[in-house]
Residue frames relative to the residue before (quaternion, step in Angstrom):
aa qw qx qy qz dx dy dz
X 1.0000 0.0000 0.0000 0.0000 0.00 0.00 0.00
X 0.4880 -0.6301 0.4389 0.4149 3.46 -1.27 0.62
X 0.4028 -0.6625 0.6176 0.1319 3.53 -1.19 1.11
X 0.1679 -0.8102 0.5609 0.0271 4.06 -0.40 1.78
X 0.7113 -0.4806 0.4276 0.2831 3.10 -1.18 1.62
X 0.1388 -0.6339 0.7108 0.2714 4.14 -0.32 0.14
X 0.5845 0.3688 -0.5570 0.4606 4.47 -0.22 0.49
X 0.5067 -0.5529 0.6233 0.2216 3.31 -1.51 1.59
X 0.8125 0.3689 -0.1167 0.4360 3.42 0.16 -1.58
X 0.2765 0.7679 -0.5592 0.1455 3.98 0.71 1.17
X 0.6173 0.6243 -0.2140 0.4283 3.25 1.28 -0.86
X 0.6663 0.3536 -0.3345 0.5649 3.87 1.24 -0.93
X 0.6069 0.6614 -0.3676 0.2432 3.46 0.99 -0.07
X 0.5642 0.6199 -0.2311 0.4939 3.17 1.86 -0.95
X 0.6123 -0.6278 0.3437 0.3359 3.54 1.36 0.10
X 0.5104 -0.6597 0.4480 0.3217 3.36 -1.21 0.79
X 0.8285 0.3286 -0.2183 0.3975 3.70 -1.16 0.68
X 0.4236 0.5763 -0.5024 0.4858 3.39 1.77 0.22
X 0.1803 -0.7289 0.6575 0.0627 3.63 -1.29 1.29
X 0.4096 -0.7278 0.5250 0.1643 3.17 -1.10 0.95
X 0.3421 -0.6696 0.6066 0.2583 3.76 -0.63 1.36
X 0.3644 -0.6743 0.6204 0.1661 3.58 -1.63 0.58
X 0.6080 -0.4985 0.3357 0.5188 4.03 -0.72 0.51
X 0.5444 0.6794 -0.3734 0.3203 3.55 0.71 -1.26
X 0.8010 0.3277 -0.0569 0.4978 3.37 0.66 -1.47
X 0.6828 0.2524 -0.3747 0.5741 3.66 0.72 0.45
X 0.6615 0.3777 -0.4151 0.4974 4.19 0.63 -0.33
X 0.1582 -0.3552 0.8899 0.2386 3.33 -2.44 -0.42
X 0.8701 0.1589 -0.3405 0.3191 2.85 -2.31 1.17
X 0.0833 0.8198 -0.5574 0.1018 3.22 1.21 0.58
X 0.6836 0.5254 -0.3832 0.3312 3.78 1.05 -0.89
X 0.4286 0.5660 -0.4712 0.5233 3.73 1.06 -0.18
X 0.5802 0.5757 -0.3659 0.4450 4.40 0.51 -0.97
X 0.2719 -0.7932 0.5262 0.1416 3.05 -1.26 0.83
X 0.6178 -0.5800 0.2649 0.4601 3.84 -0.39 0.19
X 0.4713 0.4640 -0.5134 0.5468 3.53 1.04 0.52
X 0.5655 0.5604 -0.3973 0.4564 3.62 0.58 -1.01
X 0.7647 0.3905 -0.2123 0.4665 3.42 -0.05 -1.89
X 0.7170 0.3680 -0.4020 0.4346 3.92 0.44 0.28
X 0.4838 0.6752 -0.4399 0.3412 3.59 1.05 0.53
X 0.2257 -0.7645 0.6028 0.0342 3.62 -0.77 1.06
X 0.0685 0.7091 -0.7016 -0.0181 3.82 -1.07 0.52
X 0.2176 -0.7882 0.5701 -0.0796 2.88 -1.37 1.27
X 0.4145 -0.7727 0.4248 0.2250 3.70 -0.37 1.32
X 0.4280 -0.6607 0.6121 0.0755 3.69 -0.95 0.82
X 0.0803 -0.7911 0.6064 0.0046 3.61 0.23 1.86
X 0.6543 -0.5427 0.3885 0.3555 3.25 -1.79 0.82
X 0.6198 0.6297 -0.1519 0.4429 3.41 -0.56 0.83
X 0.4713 0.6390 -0.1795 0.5808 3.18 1.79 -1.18
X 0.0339 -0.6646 0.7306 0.1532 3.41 -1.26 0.85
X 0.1788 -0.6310 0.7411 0.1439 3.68 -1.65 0.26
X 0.5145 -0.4188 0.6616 0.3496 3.00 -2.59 0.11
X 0.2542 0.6846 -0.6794 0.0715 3.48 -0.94 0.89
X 0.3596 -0.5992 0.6660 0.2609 3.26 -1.67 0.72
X 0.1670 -0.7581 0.6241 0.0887 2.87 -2.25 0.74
X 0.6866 -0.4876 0.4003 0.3615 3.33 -0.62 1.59
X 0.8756 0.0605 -0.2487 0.4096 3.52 -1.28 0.93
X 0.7046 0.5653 -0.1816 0.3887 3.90 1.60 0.07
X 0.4068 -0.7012 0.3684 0.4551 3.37 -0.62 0.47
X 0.7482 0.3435 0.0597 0.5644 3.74 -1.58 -0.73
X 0.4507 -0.7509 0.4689 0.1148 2.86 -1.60 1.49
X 0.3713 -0.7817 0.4923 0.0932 3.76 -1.20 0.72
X 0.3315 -0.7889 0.4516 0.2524 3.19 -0.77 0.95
X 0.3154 -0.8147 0.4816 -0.0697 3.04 -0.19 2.12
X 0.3925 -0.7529 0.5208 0.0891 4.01 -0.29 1.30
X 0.1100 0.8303 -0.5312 -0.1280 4.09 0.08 0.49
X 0.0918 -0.7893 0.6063 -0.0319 3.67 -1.13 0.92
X 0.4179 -0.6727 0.5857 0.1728 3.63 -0.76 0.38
X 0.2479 -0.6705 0.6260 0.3117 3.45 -0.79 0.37
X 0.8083 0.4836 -0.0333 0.3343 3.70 0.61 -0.46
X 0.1331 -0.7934 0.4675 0.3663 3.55 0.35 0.22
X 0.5576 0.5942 -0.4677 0.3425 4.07 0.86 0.29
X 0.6063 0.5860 -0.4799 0.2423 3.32 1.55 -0.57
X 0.5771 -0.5640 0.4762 0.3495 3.48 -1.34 0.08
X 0.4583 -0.7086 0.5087 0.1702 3.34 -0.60 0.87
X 0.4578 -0.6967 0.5127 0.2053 3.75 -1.10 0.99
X 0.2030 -0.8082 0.5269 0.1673 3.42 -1.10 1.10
X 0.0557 -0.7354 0.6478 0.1910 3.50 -1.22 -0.02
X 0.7332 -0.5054 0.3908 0.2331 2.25 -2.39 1.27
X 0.1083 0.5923 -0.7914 -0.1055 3.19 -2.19 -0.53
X 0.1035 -0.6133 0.7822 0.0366 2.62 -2.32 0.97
X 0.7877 -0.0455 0.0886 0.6079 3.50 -0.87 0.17
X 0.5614 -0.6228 0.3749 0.3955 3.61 0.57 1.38
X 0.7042 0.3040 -0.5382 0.3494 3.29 -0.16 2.22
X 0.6080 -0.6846 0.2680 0.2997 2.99 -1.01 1.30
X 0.2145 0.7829 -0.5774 -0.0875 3.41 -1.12 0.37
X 0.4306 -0.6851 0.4863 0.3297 3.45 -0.86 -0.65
X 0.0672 -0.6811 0.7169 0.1327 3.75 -1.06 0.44
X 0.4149 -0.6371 0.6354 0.1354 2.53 -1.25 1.86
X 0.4336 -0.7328 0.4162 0.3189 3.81 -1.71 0.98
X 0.3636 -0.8737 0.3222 -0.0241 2.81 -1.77 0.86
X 0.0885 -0.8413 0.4399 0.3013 3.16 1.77 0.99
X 0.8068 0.3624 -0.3985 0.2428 3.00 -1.82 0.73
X 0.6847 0.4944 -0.3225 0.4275 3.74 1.43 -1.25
X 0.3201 -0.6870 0.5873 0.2840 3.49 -1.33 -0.04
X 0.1689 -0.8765 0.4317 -0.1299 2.80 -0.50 1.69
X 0.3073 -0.6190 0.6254 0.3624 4.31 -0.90 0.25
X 0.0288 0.6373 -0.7565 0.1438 3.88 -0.58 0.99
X 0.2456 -0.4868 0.8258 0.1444 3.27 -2.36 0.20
X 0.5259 -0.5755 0.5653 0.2698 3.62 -1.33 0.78
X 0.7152 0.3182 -0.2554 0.5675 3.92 -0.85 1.18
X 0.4002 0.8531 -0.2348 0.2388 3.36 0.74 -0.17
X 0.2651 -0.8291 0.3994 0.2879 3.91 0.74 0.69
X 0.2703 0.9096 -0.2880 -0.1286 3.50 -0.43 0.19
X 0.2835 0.5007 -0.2933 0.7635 2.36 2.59 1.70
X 0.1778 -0.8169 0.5262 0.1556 3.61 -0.66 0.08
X 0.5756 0.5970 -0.1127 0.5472 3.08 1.94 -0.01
X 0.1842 -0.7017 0.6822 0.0911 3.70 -1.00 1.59
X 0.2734 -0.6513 0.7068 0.0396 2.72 -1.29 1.80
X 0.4537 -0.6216 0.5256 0.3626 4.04 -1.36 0.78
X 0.3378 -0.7352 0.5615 0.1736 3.49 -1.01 0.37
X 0.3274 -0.7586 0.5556 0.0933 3.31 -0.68 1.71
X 0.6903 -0.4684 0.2778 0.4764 3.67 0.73 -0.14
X 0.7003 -0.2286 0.2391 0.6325 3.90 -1.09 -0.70
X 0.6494 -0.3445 0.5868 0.3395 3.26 -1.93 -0.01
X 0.3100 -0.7681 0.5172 0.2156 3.67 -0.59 1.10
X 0.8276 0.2220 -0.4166 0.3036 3.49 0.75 0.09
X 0.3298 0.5318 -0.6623 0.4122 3.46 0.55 0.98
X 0.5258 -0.6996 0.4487 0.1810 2.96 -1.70 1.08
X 0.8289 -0.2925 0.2361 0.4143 3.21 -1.79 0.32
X 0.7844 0.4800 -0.2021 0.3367 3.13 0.31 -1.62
X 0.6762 0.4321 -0.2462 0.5435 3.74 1.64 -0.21
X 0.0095 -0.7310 0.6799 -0.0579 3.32 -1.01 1.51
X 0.4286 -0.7472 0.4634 0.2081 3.30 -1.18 1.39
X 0.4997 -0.6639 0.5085 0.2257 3.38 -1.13 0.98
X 0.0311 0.7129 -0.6912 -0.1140 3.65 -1.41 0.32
X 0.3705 -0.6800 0.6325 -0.0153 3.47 -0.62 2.25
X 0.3388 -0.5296 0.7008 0.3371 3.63 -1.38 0.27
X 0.7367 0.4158 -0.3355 0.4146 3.35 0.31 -1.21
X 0.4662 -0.6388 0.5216 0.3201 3.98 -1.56 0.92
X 0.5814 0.6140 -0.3614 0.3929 3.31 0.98 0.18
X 0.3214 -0.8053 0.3858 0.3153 3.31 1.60 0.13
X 0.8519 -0.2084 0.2524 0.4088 3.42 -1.05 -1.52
X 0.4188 0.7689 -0.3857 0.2909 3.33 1.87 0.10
X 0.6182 0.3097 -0.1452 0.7077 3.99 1.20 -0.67
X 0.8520 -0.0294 0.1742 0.4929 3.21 -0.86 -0.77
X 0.4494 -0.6284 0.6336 0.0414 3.32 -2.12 0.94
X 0.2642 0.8749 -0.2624 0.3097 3.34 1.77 -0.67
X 0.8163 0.2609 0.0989 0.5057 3.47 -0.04 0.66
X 0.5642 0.5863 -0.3672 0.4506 3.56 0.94 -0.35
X 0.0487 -0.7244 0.6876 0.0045 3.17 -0.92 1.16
X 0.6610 -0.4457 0.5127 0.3186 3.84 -1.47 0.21
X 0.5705 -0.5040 0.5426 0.3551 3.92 -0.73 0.54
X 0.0604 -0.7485 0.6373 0.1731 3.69 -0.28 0.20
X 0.5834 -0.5839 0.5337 0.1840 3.25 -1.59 0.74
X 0.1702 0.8307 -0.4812 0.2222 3.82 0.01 0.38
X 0.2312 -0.7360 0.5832 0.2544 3.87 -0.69 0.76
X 0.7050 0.2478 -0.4196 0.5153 4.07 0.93 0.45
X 0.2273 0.6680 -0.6568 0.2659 3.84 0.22 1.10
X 0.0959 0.7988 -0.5925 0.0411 2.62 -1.52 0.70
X 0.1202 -0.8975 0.4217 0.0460 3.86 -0.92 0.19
X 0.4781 -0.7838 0.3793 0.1151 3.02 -0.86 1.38
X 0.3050 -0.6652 0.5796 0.3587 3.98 -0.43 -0.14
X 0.2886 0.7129 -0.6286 0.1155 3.23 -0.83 1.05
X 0.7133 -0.4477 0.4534 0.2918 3.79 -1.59 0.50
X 0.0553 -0.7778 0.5891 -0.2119 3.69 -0.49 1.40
X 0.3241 -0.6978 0.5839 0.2590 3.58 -0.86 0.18
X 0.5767 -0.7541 0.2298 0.2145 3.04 -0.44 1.76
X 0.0940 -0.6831 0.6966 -0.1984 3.39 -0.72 1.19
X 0.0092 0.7549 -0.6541 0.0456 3.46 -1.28 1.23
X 0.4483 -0.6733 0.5379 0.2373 3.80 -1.07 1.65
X 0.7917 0.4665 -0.1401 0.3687 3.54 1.11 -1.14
X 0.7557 -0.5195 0.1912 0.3499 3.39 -1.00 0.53
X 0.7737 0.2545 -0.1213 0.5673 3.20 1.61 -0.93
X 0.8505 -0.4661 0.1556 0.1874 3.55 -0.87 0.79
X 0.1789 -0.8748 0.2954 0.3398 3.38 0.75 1.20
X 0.7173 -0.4156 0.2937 0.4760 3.41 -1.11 0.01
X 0.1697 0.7777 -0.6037 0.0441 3.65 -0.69 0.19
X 0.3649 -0.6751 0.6020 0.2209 3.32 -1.86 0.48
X 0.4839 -0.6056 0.4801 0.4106 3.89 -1.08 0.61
X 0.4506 -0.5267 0.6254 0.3583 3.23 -1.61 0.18
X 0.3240 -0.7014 0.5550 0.3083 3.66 -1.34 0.51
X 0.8207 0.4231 -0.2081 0.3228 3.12 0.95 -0.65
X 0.7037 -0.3974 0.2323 0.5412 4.10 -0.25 0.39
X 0.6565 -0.2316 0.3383 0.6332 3.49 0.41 -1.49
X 0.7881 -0.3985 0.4544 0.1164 2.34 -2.26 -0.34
X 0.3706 -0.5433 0.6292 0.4142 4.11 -0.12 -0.07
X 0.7704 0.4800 -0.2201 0.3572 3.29 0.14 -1.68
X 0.5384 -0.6915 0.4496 0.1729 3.30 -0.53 1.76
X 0.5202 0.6421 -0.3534 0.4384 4.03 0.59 -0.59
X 0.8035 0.4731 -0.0233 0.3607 2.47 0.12 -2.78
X 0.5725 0.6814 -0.4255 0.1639 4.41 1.49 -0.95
X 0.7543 0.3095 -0.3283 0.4769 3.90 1.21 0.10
X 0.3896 0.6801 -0.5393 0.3081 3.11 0.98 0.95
X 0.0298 -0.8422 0.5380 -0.0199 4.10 -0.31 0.85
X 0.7236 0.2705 -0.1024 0.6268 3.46 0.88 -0.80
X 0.2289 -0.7757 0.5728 0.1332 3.90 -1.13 0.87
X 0.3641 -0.7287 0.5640 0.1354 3.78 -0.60 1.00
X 0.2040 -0.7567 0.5737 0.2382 3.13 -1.10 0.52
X 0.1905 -0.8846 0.4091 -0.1181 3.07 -0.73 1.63
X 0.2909 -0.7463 0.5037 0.3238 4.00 -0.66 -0.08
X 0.4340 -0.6501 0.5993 0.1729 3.38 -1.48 0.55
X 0.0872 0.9405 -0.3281 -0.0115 4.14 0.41 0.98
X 0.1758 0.7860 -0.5555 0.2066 3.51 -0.44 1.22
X 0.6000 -0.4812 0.5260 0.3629 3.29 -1.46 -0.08
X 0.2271 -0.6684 0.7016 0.0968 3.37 -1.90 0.66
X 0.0370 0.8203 -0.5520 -0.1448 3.38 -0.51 0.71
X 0.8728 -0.3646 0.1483 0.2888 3.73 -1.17 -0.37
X 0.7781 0.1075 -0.1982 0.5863 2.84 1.83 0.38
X 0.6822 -0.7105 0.0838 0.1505 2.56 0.85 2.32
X 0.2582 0.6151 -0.6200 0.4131 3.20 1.32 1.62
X 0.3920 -0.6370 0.6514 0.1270 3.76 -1.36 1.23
X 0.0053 0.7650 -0.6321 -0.1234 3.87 -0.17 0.76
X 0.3920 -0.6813 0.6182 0.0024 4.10 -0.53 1.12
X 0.2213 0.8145 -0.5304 -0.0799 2.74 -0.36 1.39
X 0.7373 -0.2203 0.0582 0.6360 3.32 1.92 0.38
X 0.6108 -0.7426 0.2627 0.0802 3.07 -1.43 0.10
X 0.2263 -0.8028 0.5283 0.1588 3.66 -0.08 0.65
X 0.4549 -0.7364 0.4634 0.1898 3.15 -1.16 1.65
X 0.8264 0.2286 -0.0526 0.5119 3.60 0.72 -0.93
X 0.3801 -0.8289 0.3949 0.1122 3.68 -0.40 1.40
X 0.5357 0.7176 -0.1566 0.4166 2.58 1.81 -0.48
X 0.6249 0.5543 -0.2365 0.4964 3.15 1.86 -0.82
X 0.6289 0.6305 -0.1496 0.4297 3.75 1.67 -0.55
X 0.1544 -0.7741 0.5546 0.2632 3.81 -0.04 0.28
X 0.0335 0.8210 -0.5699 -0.0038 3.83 -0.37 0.11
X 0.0794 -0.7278 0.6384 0.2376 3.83 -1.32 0.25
């Protein structure tokens, strides 16, 4: 089930003049979509935008400030149902209607560093783009080591650090509209990474394709 944002005021938060795309206009094969599907709305998360997000080890949500360091990063989307925000938490295995960037955690988890058992010789990438390393490499910077990292859950086109296939959910629909996004089929569950600083601006600097690749508490 979709998991609802507990902030009344999430929507006036996302700012005035943010328009919410409709499935129609971001899928093909909408006809395969059922009418719950075909009434979903996602709405992009301009730089600037504060949300309710929780932070690992805290009480009660905070009104977390998101910014990009970059104008290449991709930009986080939120959900809607029946015009309110929520989140679907991922679900390896289901086939699901998703947009790439997508939150599907409301919660910044601290980052403890790489995944201790991937080897030396593997350093995890952070892509601006939610497409990770599938198009372009562009942009890729090394995880950085920081004591205020942190990382969001968000929807990624699946990408796996590890020998065997990361978890992922199916697209329901054909593709994408979005020329990038047309060989994306399968959705990865992925992290949004940046710093938090002391007055609770999230600075994004991109995205890791495979959470798995990321230790976090």
């Amino acid at each position: 089930m979709d998991k609802k944002i507990s902030r009344r005021d999430f929507l006036k938060m996302l700012g005035i003049g943010a328009v919410a795309a409709s499935v129609p206009s971001i899928l093909t094969g909408c006809e395969k979509l059922s009418k719950e599907d075909m009434a979903l709305t996602f709405k992009e998360v301009a730089n600037g935008s504060t949300l309710p997000l929780y932070v690992s080890g805290q009480e009660g949500a905070k009104n977390i400030t998101i910014n990009y360091v970059r104008p290449d990063v991709d930009r986080l989307q939120i959900r809607q149902k029946d015009g309110k925000d929520t989140t679907l938490p991922f679900n390896s295995g289901a086939e699901t209607v998703r947009i790439l960037g997508e939150i599907s955690d409301p919660t910044l988890h601290k980052i403890v560093g790489k995944n201790p058992s991937l080897g030396d010789e593997i350093t995890v990438g952070v892509y601006p783009k939610v497409t990770g390393n599938l198009i372009s490499i562009n942009g890729r910077e090394d995880l950085m080591e920081s004591d205020n990292l942190y990382a969001l859950p968000v929807i990624v086109a699946d990408v796996s650090y590890f020998e065997d296939k990361a978890p992922s959910e199916k697209n329901k629909s054909e593709s994408y509209n979005k020329e990038d996004w047309r060989n994306v089929d399968e959705f990865g569950n992925g992290l949004a990474v940046g710093s938090l600083d002391s007055d609770n601006r999230f600075m994004i600097h991109g995205f890791v394709s495979d959470a798995r690749a990321v230790e976090l508490k």
